[in-house]
C-alpha positions as CSV (number, residue, x, y, z in Angstrom):
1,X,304.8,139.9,113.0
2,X,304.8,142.3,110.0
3,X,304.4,140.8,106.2
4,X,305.4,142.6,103.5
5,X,305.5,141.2,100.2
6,X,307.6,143.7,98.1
7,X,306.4,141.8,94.5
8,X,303.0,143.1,95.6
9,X,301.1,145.7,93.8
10,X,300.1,147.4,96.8
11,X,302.1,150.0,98.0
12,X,304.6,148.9,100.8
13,X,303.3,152.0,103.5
14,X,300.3,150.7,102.6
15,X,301.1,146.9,103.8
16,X,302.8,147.8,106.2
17,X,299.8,150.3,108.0
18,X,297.1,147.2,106.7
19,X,299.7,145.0,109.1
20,X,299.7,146.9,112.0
21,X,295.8,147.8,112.2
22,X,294.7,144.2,112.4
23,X,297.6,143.8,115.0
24,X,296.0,146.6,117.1
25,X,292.2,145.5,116.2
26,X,292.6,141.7,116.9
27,X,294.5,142.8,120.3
28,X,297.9,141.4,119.2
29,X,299.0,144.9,120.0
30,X,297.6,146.3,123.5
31,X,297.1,150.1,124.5
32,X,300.3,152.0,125.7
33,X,302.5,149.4,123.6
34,X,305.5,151.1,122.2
35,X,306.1,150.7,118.9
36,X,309.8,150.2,117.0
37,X,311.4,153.7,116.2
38,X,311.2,154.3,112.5
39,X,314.9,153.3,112.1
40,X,314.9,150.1,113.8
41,X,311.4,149.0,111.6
42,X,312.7,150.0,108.4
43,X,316.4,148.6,108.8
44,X,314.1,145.2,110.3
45,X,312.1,145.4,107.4
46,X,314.6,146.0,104.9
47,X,312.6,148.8,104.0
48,X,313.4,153.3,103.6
49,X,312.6,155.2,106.8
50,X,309.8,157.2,104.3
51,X,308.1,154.1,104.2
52,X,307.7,153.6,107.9
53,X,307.4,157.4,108.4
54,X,304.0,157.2,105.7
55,X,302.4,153.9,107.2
56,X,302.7,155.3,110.9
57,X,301.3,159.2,110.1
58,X,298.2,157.2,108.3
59,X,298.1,155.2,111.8
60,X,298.1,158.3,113.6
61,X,295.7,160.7,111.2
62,X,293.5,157.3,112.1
63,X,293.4,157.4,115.9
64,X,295.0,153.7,116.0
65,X,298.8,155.2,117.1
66,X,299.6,159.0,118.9
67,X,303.5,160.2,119.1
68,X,304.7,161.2,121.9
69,X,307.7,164.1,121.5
70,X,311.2,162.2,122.3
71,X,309.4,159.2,123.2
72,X,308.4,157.1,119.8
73,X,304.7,155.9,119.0
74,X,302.3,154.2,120.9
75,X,299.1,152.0,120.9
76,X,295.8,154.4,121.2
77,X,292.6,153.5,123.6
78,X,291.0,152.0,120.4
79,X,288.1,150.7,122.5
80,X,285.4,153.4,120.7
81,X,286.1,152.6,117.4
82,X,283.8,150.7,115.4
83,X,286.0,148.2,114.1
84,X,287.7,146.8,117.4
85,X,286.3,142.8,117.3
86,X,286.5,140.8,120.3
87,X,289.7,138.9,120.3
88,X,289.5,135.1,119.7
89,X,290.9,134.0,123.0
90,X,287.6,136.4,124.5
91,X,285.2,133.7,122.7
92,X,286.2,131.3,125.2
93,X,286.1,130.5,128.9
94,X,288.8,131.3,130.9
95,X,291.6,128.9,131.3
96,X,292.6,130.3,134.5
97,X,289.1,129.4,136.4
98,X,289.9,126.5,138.4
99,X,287.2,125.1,140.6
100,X,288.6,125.6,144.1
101,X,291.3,123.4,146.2
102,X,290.0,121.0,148.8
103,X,290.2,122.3,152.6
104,X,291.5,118.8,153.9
105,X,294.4,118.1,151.3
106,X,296.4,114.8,151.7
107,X,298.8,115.0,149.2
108,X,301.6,113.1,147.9
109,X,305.1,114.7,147.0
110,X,304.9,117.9,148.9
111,X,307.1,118.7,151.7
112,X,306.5,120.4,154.9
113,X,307.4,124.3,153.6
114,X,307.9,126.0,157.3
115,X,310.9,123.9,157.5
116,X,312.5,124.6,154.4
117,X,316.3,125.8,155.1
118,X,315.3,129.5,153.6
119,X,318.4,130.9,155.2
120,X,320.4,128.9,154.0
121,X,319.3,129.0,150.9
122,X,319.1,132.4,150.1
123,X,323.2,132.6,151.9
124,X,323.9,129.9,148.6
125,X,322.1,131.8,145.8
126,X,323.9,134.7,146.9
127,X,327.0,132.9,146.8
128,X,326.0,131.4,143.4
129,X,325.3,134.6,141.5
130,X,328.3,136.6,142.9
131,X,330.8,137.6,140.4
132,X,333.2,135.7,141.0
133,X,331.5,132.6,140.0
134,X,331.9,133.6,136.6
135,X,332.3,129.9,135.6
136,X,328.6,129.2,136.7
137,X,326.8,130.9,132.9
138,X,329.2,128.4,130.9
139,X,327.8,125.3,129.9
140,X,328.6,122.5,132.5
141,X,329.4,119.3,132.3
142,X,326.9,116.9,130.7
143,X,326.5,114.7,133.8
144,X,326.6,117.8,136.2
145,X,328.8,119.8,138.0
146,X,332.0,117.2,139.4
147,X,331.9,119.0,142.7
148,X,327.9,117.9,143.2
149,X,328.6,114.5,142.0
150,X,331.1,114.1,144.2
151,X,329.2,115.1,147.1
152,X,326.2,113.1,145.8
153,X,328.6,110.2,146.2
154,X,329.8,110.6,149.5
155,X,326.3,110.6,151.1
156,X,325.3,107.6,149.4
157,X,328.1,105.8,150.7
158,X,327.4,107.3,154.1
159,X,323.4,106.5,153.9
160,X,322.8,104.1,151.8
161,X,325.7,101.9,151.0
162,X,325.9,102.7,147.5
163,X,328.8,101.7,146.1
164,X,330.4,104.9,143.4
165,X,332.6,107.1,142.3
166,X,331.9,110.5,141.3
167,X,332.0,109.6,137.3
168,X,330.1,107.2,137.7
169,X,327.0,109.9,138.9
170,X,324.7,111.5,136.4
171,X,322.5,114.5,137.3
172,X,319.0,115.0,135.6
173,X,315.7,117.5,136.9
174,X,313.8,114.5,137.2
175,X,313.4,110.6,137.8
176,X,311.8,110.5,134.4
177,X,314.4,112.0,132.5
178,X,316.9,110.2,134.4
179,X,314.8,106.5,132.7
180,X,314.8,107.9,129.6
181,X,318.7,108.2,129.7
182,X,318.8,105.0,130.8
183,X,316.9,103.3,128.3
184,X,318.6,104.7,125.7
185,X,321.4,102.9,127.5
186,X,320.2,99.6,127.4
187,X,320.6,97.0,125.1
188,X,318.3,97.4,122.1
189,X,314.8,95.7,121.8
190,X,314.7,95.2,125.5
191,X,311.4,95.5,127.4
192,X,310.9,96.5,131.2
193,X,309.1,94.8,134.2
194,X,307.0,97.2,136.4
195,X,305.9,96.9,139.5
196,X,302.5,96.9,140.3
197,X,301.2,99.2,141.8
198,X,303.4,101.9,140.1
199,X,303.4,105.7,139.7
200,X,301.9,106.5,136.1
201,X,305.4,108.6,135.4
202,X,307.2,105.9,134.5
203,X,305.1,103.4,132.3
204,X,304.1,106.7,130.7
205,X,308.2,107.4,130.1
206,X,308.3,104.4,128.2
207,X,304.8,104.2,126.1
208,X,306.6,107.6,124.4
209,X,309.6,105.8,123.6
210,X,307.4,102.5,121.9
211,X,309.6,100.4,124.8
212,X,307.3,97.3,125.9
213,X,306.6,97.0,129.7
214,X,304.8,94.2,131.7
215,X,303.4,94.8,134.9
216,X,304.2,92.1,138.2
217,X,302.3,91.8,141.2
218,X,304.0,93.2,144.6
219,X,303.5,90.7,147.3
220,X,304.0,91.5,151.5
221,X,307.6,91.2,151.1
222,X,308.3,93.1,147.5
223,X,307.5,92.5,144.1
224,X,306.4,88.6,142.8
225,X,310.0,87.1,142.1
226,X,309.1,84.0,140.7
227,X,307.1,86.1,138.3
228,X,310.1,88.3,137.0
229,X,312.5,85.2,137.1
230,X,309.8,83.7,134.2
231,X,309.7,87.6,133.1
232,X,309.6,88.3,129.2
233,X,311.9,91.1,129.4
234,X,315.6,91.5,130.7
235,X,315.1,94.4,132.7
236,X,313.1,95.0,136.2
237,X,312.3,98.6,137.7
238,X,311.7,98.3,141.6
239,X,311.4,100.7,144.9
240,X,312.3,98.0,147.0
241,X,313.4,100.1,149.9
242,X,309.9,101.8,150.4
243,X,308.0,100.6,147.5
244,X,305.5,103.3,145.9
245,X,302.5,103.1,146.7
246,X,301.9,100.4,148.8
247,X,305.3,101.0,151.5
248,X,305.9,97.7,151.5
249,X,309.8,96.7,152.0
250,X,311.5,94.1,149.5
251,X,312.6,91.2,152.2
252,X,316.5,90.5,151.7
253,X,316.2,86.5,150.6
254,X,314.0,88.6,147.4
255,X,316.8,91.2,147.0
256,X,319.7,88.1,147.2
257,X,317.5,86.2,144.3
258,X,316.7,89.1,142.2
259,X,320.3,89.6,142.0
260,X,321.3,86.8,141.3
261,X,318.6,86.6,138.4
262,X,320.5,89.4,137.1
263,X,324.0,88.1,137.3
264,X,323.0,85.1,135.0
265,X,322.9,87.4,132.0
266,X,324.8,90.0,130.7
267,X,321.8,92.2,129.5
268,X,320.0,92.0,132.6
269,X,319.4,95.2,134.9
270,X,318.0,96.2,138.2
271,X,316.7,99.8,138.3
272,X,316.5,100.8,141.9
273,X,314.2,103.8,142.6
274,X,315.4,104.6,146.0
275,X,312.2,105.9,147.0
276,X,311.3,107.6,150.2
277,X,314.4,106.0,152.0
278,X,315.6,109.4,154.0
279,X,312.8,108.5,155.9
280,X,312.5,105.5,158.1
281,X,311.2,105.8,161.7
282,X,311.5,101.9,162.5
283,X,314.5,100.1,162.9
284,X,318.0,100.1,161.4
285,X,318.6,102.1,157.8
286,X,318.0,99.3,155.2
287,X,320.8,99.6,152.7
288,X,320.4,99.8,149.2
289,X,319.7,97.2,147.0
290,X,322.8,97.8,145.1
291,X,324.8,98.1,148.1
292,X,324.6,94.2,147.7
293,X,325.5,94.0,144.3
294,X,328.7,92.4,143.2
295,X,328.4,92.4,139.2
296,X,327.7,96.0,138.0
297,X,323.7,94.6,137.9
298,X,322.1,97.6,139.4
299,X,321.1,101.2,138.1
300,X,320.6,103.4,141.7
301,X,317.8,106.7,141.4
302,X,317.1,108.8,143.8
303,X,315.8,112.3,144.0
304,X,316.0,115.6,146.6
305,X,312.7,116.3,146.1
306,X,311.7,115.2,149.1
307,X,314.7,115.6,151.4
308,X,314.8,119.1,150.0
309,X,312.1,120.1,147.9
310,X,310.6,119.0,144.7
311,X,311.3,122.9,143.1
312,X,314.9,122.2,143.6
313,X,314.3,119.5,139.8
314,X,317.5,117.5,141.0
315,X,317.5,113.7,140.2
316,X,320.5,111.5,140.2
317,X,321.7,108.3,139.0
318,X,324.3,106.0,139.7
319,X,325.4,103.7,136.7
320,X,327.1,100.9,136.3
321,X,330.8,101.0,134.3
322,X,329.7,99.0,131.6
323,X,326.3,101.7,131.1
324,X,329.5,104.6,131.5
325,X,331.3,104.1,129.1
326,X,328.0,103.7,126.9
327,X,327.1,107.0,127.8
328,X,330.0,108.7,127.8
329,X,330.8,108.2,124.0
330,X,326.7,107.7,123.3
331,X,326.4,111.3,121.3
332,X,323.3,113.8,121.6
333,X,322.4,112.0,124.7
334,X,320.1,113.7,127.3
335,X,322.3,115.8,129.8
336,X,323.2,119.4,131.4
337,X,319.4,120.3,132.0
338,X,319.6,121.5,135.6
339,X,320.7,125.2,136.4
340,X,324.2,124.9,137.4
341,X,323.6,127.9,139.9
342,X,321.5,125.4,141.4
343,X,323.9,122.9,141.8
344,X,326.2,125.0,143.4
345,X,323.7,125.9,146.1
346,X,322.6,121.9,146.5
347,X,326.8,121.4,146.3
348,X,327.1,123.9,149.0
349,X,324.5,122.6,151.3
350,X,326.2,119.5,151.6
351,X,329.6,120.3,152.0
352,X,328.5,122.5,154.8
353,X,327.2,119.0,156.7
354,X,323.9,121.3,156.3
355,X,321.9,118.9,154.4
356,X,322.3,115.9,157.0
357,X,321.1,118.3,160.0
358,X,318.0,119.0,157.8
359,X,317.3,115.3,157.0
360,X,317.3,114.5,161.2
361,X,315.3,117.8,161.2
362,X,312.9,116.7,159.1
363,X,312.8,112.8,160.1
364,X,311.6,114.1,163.2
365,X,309.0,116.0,162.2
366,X,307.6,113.6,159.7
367,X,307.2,111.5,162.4
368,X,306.2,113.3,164.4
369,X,303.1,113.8,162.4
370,X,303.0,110.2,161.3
371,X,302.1,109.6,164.7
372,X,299.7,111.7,164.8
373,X,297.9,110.1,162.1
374,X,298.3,106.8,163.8
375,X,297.2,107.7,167.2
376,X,294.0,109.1,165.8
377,X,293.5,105.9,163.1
378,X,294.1,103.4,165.6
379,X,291.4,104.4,168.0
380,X,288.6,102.9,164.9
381,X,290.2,99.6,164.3
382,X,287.4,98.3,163.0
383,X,287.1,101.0,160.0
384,X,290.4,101.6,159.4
385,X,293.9,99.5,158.8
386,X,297.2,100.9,158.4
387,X,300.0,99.4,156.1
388,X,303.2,101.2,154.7
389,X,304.2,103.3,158.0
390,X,307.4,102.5,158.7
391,X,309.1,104.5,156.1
392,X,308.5,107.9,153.8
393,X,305.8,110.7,153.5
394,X,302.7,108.7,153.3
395,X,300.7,105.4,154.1
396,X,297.7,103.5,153.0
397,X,294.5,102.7,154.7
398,X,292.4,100.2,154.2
399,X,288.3,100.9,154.9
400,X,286.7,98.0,156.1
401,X,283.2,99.5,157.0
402,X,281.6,97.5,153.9
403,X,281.8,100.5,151.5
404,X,282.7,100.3,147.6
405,X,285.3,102.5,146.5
406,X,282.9,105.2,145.2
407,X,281.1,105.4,147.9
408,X,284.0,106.3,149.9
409,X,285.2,108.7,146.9
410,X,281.4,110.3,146.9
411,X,282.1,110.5,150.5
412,X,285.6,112.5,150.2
413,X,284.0,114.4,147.7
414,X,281.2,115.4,150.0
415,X,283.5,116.4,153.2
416,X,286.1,118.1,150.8
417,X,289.0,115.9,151.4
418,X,291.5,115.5,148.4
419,X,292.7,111.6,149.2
420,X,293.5,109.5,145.9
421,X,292.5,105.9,145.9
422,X,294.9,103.2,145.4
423,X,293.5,102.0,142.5
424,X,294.6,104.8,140.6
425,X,298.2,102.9,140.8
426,X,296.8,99.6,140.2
427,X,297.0,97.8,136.5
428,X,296.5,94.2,137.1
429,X,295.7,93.2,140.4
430,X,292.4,91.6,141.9
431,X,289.8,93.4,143.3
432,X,290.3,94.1,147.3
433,X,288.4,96.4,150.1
434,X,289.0,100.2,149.2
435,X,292.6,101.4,149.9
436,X,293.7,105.3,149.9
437,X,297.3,107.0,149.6
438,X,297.4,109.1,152.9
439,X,299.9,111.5,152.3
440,X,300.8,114.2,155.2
441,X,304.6,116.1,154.2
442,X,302.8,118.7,153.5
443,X,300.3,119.2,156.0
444,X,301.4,122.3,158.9
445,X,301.6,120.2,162.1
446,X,299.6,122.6,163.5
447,X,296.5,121.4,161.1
448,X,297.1,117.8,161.1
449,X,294.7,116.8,164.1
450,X,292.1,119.2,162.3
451,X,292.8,117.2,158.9
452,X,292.5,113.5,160.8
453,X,288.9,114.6,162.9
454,X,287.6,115.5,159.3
455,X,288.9,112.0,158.0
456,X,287.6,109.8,160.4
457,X,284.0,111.5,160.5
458,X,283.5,111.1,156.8
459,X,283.9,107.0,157.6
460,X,282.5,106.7,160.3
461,X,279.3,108.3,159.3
462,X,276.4,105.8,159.9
């Protein structure tokens, strides 16, 4: 942080003293901060020891610095001197004064942390850092570690039908990296259709990369195929198996005609976000959308952030050859971002069959509390109805007691429930009776029935 300019008519000591008593008055430098030993700031500097030597004893004959014997030179308590000036950063609130959380919380992407496989964890990252994984600080591979690919692979197959081989998996820490890797792979001038409603993640993905998107409806039974069969663009993003928000499922006569849409041209793509789909509590597994596809159509995504935990940053792809071999000899493409001491420890987890007892673990408890919510929400038909239960971490409500949507957000407000509207994930669509994003992965069990009493009092207030 020091400046000397040696073409300067001022002497260097002189600098270099000028230098270190604004640092200390402007509180760039704190009390008790060491400073560098004379030798380390004069060979930094490029500058004699004398120098340093001069500048510091000025510091000291000044009250700014003391010496401590064997120890070096440290900061003084300047805050009696006459020249200490509150700091620019003290002008200003506090950006760490947050207005506080909500007592009745229903939030989406949070999992339920007293079951979190601790033990097992902590077993893996002590595995991961012992010495004998040496291999672990080298760079890995850019698609991620073989031996988590390969695992990655095997559930699919196992719980989803995917179709792949390990090469043909790419790791990412997130589903929005993992769609920026993939548009880079597409064809060139080629716009997306979004569904609507949508998380904000991904159109906000592609307004940064200047890539046009058009929004279609989703109907009862999955997104408005007629609509993206007239589409302007080539490429369609979906969640068909639990669709996000609205946990509607994509029927399979709309899965056999998107596909064929795509098969007609050799530009066209699916992206399947396999959303939510660890967790269904009705009815058979539905298999993945490109478990049906025949012509290398479909780009699979999924995430463990909720079978695991959304720390764990581990997204995952599954491309088709033709997008392979683009990426593999694409140069300076996105890749290698998550910890591979990580990876080991996700690796691990799977090949110990660990990972499948936690999802039946936690399907159980998620439904558990599920049906908690829809014990309690059924017994007001006439205020509430339920869509989007059969599958994942959350469902939507519908008020029908006459209010307007900020009435019921005014309402929220005023019984400190955190709830978010689904509006927020609407673009396009036509006005309809308030609808809310229940989500309840996160909420203890223990506090659910507290969290749905406080619900259903703040609509059914007269």
């Amino acid at each position: 942080m020091f400046h000397i300019n040696k073409r300067d008519g001022q002497p260097i000591y002189i600098q270099l003293y000028e230098n270190i008593k604004q640092s200390i008055i402007n509180g760039s430098m704190h009390e008790g901060e060491k400073l560098p030993s004379k030798r380390q700031l004069s060979q930094y500097l490029s500058v004699s020891q004398t120098t340093v030597e001069n500048a510091y004893a000025q510091l000291v004959d000044e009250g700014y610095i003391y010496s401590q014997p064997k120890s070096g030179f440290f900061i003084s308590d300047i805050e009696t001197l006459p020249l200490t000036k509150k700091t620019p950063l003290e002008s200003f609130p506090s950006q760490h004064i947050t207005s506080p959380e909500p007592a009745y919380a229903f939030n989406l992407g949070m999992i339920d942390q007293a079951h979190f496989p601790f033990e097992q964890f902590r077993k893996y990252a002590k595995e991961a850092f012992e010495e004998l994984q040496f291999h672990l600080v080298e760079p890995g591979h850019k698609q991620g570690d073989y031996a988590l690919r390969a695992q990655i692979s095997r559930y699919l197959f196992h719980s989803r039908g995917v179709q792949s081989s390990p090469e043909q998996v790419i790791v990412a820490s997130s589903t929005e990296q993992l769609l920026s890797i993939i548009t880079d792979l597409l064809p060139e001038q080629t716009g997306i259709m979004l569904e609507d409603p949508i998380y904000p993640q991904v159109h906000q993905v592609l307004k940064r990369k200047h890539i046009p998107f058009h929004f279609v409806p989703v109907e009862k039974d999955g997104i408005a195929i007629n609509t993206v069969e007239n589409g302007p663009h080539h490429v369609v993003y979906i969640t068909p198996s639990h669709q996000f928000p609205t946990g509607v499922t994509m029927s399979l006569k709309k899965r056999m005609r998107l596909l064929k849409w795509a098969s007609a041209h050799p530009h066209r793509y699916i992206i399947e976000d396999d959303y939510d789909s660890e967790f269904r509590y009705e009815g058979k597994p539905i298999p993945a959308l490109q478990s049906l596809d025949q012509t290398g159509s479909v780009i699979y995504v999924s995430t463990f952030s909720k079978s695991i935990s959304p720390t764990i940053r581990i997204a995952y792809a599954v491309l088709p050859e033709a997008l392979l071999r683009h990426y593999q000899t694409t140069k300076n493409i996105e890749g290698g971002t998550v910890p591979r001491h990580t990876q080991y420890m996700v690796t691990a987890f799977m090949e110990t069959n660990q990972f499948e007892r936690h999802l039946n673990r936690m399907r159980k408890i998620y439904r558990q509390k599920r049906d908690i919510i829809l014990h309690q929400l059924q017994q007001y038909p006439a205020i509430f109805d339920v869509s989007g239960e059969k599958t994942g971490m959350h469902l939507i409500i519908t008020i029908k007691n006459g209010w307007s949507e900020q009435t019921c957000l005014n309402q929220l407000q005023r019984f400190d429930i955190d709830m978010k509207p689904l509006s927020q994930y609407v673009y396009h669509q036509e006005h309809q009776a308030p609808r809310f994003v229940v989500g309840f992965g996160g909420i203890p069990i223990e506090d659910l029935e507290t969290h749905m009493e406080r619900l259903i009092a703040c609509f059914n207030e007269e």
